[in-house]
C-alpha positions, 0 to 999 in steps of 0.5 A: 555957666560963667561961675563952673570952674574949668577943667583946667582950674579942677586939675590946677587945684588937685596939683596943688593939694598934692604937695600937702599930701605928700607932706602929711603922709612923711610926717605920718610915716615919721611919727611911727618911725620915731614912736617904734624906735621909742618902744624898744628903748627901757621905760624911764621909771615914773618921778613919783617914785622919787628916783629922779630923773630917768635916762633911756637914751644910752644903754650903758649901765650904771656905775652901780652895776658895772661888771666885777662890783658887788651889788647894792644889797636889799631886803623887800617884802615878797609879792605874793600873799604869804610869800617871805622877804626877798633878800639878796645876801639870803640867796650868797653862794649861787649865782642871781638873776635880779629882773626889775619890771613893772606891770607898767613897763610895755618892754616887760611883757616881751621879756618875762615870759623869757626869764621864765623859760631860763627859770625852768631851765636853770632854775635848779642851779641859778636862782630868779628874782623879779623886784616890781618897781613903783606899782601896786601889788594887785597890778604886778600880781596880774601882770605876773599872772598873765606872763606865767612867773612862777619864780620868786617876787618881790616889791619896791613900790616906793622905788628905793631899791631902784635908786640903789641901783641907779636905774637908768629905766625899766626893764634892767636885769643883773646877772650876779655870779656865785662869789656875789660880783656882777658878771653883767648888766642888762639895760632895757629888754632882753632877748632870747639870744642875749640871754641865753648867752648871759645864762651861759657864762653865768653858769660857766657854760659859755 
């Protein structure tokens, strides 16, 4: 009996694992804090794709994208099987949506069912371009398949269009106006209420 700890020594004890605890549970609580905070931010595009190093911690957009410029033309092969070349100077005169995603890219599989939607909604007047950056074919092919995209694709698996553009990460969305100038730049993922208004004064309607 002289060995059994007393129940002063048992409560002693508990109180003193109290404090570890508590510290465990606000560190817990602050890794998901930190990592939900993370998931909203635009997904740094991989180094391999030699575009350097991505920044996604600010979203102004690049120097490239600023409203008013004319964008970096490119010309990629299309996605899908027996699809044609996706060139922007092909699609001058009518204003372009140019999404870059990835099947990669988690914020992607929020936003293109919604640029899906304004496709079918302003796809008689705005024409919709997706550029799948630094992946492979049958990936992003799956990953368009699962989100319903039926607008036009195309693929930059080595990155170079990416670099054109000075991408700061995935997703990026450039609205381009009827006269070929940048009207805006999306950094990161689009909502419904962001591009909806984008839609709007793209089309004159806003």
């Amino acid at each position: 009996m002289g060995d059994r700890p007393s129940r002063v020594e048992v409560v002693g004890r508990a109180l003193a694992r109290r404090p570890r605890r508590l510290a465990f549970s606000l560190a817990a609580a602050l890794v998901l804090i930190a990592f939900g905070v993370w998931a909203l931010l635009p997904v740094p595009v991989p180094a391999p794709a030699n575009i350097g190093t991505a920044n996604s911690s600010g979203l102004a957009p690049p120097a490239a994208l600023k409203p008013g410029l004319v964008p970096p033309a490119f010309s990629v092969a299309g996605l899908r099987p027996g699809q044609g070349p996706v060139a922007l100077a092909a699609l001058r005169g009518r204003p372009v949506v140019v999404n870059f995603f990835a099947s990669w890219c988690h914020p992607c599989r929020a936003e293109m069912p919604l640029l899906e939607q304004a496709y079918r909604r302003w796809g008689s007047t705005v024409s919709f371009v997706g550029i799948d950056v630094s992946d492979s074919s049958a990936s992003a092919l799956a990953f368009a398949a699962l989100a319903g995209v039926t607008y036009p694709l195309g693929a930059d698996p080595s990155g170079a269009v990416a670099v054109r553009y000075q991408l700061l990460g995935l997703p990026d969305t450039v609205f381009v106006a009827s006269n070929g100038r940048i009207a805006a730049t999306q950094v990161g993922q689009l909502h419904t209420a962001t591009l909806t208004a984008d839609m709007l004064r793209l089309t004159g309607k806003a």
